[in-house]
C-alpha positions in Angstrom: 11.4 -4.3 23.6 11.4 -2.2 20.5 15.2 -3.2 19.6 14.7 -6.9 20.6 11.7 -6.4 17.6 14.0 -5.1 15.4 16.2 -7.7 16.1 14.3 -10.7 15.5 12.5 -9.2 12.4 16.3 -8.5 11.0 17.1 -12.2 11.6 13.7 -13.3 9.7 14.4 -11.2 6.4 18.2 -12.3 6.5 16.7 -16.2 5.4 13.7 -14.3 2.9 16.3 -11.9 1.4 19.0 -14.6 0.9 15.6 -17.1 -0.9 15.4 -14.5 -3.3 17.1 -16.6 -6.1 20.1 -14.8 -8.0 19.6 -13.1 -11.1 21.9 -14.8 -13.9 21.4 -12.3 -16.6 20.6 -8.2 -15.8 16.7 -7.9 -16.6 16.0 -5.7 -19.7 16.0 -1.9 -18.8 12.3 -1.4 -17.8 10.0 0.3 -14.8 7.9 -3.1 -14.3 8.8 -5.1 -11.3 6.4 -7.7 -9.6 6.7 -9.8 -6.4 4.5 -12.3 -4.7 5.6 -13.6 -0.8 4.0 -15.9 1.5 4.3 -13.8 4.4 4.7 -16.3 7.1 7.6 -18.3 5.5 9.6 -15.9 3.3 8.5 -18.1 0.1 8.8 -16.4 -3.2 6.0 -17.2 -5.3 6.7 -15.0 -8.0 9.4 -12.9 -8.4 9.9 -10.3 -11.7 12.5 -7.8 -11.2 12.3 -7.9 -7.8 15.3 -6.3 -7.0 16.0 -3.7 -9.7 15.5 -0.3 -8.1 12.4 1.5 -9.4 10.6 4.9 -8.2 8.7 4.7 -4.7 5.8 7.0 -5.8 3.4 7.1 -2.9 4.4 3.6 -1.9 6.8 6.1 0.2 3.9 6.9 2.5 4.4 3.3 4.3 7.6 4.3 5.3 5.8 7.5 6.7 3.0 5.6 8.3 5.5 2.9 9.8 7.1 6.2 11.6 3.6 7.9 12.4 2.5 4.1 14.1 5.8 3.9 16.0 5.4 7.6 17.1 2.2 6.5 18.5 2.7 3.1 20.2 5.7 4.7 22.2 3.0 7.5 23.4 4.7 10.4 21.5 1.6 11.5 19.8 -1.9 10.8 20.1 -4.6 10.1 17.4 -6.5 13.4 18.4 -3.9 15.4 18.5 -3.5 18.4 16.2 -0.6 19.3 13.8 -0.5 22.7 12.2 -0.5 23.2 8.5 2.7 24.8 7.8 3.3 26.8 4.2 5.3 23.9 2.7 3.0 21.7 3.4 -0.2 23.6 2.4 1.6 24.0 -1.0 2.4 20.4 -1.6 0.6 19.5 -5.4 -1.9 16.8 -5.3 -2.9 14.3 -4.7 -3.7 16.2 -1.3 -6.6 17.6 0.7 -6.4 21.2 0.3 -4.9 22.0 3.8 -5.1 25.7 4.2 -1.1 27.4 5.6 -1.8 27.6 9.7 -4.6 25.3 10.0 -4.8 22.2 11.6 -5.2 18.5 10.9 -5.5 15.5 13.9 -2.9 12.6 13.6 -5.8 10.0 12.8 -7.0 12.6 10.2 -3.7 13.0 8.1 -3.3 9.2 8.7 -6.4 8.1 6.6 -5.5 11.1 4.2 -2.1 9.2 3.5 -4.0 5.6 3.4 -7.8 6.7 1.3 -6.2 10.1 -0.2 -2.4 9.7 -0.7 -2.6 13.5 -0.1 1.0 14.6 -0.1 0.2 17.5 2.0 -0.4 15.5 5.3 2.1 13.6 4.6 4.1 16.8 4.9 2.3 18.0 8.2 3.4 14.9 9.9 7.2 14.7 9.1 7.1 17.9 10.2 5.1 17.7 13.4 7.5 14.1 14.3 10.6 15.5 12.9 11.1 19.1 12.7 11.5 19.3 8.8 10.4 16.5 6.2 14.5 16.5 5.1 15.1 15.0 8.9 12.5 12.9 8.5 13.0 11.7 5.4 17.0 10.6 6.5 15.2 8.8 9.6 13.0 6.7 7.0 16.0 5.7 5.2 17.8 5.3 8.4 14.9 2.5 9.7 14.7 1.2 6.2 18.4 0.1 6.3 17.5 -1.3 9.6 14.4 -3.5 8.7 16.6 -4.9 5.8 15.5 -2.4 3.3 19.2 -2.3 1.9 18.2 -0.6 -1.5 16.1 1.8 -0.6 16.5 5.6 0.0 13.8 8.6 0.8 14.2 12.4 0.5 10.8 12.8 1.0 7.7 11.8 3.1 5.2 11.9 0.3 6.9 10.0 -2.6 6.7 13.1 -4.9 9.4 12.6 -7.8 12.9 12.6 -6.5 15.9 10.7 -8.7 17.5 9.7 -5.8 14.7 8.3 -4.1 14.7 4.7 -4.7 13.5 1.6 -3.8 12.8 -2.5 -4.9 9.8 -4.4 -5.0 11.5 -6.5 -2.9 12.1 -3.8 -0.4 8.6 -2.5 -0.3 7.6 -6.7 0.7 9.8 -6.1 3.3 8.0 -3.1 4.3 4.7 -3.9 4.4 5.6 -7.7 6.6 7.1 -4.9 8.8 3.9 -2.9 9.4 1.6 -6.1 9.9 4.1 -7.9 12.3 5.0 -4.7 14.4 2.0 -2.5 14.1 -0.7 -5.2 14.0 -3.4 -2.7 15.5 -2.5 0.2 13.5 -2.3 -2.1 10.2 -6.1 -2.7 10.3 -6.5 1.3 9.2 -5.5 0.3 5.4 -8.5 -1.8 5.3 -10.4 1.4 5.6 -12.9 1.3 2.2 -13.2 5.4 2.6 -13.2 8.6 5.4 -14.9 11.4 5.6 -13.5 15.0 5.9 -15.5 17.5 6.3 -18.2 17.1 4.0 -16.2 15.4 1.7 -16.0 11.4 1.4 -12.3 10.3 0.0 -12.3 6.5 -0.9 -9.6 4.0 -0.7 -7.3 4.1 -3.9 -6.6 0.5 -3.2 -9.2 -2.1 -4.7 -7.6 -4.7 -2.9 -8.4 -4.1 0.0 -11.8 -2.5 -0.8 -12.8 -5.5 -3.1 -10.3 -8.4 -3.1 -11.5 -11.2 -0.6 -9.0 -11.3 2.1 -7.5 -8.1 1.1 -6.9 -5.8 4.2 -4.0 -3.0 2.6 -1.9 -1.8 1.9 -1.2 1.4 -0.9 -0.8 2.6 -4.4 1.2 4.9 -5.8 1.7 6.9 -9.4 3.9 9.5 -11.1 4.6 10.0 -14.8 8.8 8.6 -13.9 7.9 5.3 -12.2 4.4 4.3 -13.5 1.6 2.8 -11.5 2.2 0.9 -8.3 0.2 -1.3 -6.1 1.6 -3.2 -2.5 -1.7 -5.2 -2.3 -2.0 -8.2 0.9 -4.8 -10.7 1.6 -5.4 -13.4 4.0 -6.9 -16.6 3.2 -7.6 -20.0 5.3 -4.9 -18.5 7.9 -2.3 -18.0 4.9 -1.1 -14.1 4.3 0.1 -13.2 1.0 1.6 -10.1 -0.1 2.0 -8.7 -3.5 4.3 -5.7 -5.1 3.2 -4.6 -8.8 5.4 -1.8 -9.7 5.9 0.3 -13.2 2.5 -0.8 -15.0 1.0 1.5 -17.6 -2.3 2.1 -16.1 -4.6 2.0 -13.1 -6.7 -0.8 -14.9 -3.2 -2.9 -15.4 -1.7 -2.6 -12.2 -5.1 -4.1 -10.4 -5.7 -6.7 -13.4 -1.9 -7.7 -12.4 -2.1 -7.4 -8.5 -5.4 -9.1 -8.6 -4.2 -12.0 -11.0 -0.9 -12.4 -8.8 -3.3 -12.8 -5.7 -5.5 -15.2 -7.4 -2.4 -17.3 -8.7 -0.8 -17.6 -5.2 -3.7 -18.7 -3.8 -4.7 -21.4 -5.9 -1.0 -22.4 -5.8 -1.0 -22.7 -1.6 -4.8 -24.8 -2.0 -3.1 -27.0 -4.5 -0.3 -27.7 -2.0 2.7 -26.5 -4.8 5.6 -25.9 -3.3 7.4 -24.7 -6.5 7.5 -20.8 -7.8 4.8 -19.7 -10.6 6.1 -19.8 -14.0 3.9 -17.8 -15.3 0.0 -15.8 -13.7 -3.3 -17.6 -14.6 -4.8 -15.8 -17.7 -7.9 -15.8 -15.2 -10.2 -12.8 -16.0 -9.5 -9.5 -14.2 -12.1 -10.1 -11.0 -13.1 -13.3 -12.0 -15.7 -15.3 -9.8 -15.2 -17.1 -6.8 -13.0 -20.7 -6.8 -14.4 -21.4 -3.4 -17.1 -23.3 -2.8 -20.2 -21.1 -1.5 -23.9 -21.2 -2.5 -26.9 -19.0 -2.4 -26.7 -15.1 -1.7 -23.2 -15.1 -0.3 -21.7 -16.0 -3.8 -23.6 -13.9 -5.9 -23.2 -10.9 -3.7 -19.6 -11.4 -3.8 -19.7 -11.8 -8.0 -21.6 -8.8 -8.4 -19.0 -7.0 -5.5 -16.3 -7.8 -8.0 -18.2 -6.6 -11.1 -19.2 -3.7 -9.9 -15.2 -3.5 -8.7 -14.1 -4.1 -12.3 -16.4 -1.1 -13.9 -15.0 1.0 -11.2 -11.8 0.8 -12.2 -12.5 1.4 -15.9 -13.8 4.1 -14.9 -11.0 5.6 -13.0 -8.6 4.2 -15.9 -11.1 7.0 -18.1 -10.6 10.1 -15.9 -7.8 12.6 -15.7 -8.3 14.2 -12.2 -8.2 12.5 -8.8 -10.8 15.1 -8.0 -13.1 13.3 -10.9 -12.8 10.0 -9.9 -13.6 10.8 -6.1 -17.0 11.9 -7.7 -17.4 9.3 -9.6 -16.9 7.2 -6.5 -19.8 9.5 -4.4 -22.0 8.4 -7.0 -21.6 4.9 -6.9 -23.6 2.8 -4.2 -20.9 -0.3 -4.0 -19.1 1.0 -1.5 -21.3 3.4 0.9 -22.0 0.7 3.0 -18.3 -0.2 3.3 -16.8 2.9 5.3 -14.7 1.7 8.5 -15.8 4.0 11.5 -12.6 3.8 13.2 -13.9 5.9 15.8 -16.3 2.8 16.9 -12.9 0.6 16.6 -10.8 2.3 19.3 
């Protein structure tokens, strides 16, 4: 069953890789890349340098989830199992958790501190515990990523941290994430998490679409200083699934103006019937108000959701730590009452 999947979803991304059009002149050297697909026909909407290779970042830890969500559906771990800390992995920089050398994490734990977190240290823990070492692992991601049509991309890693030959597309990474909704449609919910607890810590999603954006469910962002910032950002509107790549951008507050704005411009484009690819993104405000039709409390609930989205990530754009901004996060009241008790979900 799992090789007739793989099949059939080989066969799909044959027709969308071969509608990505071909490039007539070599794009001008630079880190930005963008891509916008409707995910149930292959269309490109918007296509900027998809295919020019670019630094994964954390966008790496899909590849890494994908394997943790197999692992699981075929019964070779469970979400309450334990994994022990090992000294690599407790010595991972951050973003991470802090996991101390011989402790232990559970599966569903180090998942949402891959998804909320990006914390590179149980991102370690896992390759390890499904792997042996993160190097094996790491060959097996690339090995599945040539498999699922990924046929520019390579990992050396399970967390994304810097690695020149660690590569990957924009294209590639749309590829990825149609992967993880159409086999792992269960698992997939967990990147709509809005934030998880730890301890007595609260971590909240990095990922404002699919905190704030209506009909965003996932999926992850990613930073360091050699590829820029990254967002893989999809939403689901009137029974139409969009999914948007924004790779390279300069800072937090660009890359969700851009994914938010790419988003907005598909949308309007599939209500308005066009069949053609965007020339060009709306020059629509960064979280601007509702095109739908709605009236009363449900409308301005949703404005002042996106308002208060748009200061949020100012803010973050402001602060220099990770540690700073989840602070900044515990003191804000937008998003308390939008934690995902996956617990209550099983």
């Amino acid at each position: 069953m799992a090789l007739m999947k793989k099949e059939l979803f080989g066969l799909f991304f044959l027709f969308w890789i071969m509608a990505f059009p071909p490039e007539t002149a070599r794009a001008e050297a630079s880190r930005v890349s963008s891509l916008l697909v409707e995910a149930e026909t292959g269309r490109v909407l918007f296509s900027e340098n998809a295919a020019e290779k670019r630094y994964p970042a954390s966008l790496t830890k899909m590849m890494t989830l994908y394997l943790v969500f197999d692992a699981l559906e075929k019964g070779e771990i469970q979400m309450d199992q334990l994994l022990t800390v090992s000294k690599k992995a407790a010595g991972q920089p951050r973003s991470r958790m802090g996991l101390k050398e011989n402790s232990t994490i559970s599966v569903e734990n180090a998942i949402f501190a891959m998804i909320s977190r990006s914390a590179n240290d149980a991102a370690v823990v896992v390759a390890e515990g499904l792997a042996g070492s993160e190097a094996q692992f790491a060959d097996k991601m690339t090995r599945i990523a040539r498999e699922l049509g990924m046929k520019n991309t390579r990992f050396k890693n399970a967390s994304g941290l810097h690695n020149k030959d660690q590569v990957t597309t924009a294209q590639d990474m749309a590829i990825l994430s149609m992967a993880l909704i159409q086999h792992f449609p269960e698992y997939y919910k967990l990147f709509s998490v809005r934030g998880f607890r730890y301890g007595k810590r609260y971590y909240g999603n990095h990922n404002l679409v699919a905190r704030f954006y209506k009909g965003g469910d996932g999926l992850k962002t990613g930073y360091v200083d050699a590829s820029g910032y990254h967002v893989v950002g999809s939403a689901i509107r009137d029974g139409k699934r969009l999914i948007g790549v924004v790779m390279g951008r300069n800072s937090v507050r660009e890359r969700d103006r851009h994914i938010f704005r790419l988003l907005d411009s598909g949308f309007a484009s599939l209500k308005n019937n066009k069949t053609e690819a965007l020339d060009s993104l709306d020059q629509a405000p960064f979280f601007a108000p509702m095109k739908e039709e709605k009236t009363g409390a449900s409308q301005s609930e949703y404005r002042q959701l996106r308002i208060a989205a748009q200061k949020l990530s100012e803010g973050l754009d402001r602060i220099a730590s990770v540690d700073q901004s989840l602070q900044t996060e515990q003191n804000t009241n937008i998003i308390k009452h939008a934690i995902i008790d996956w617990g209550k979900k099983k």
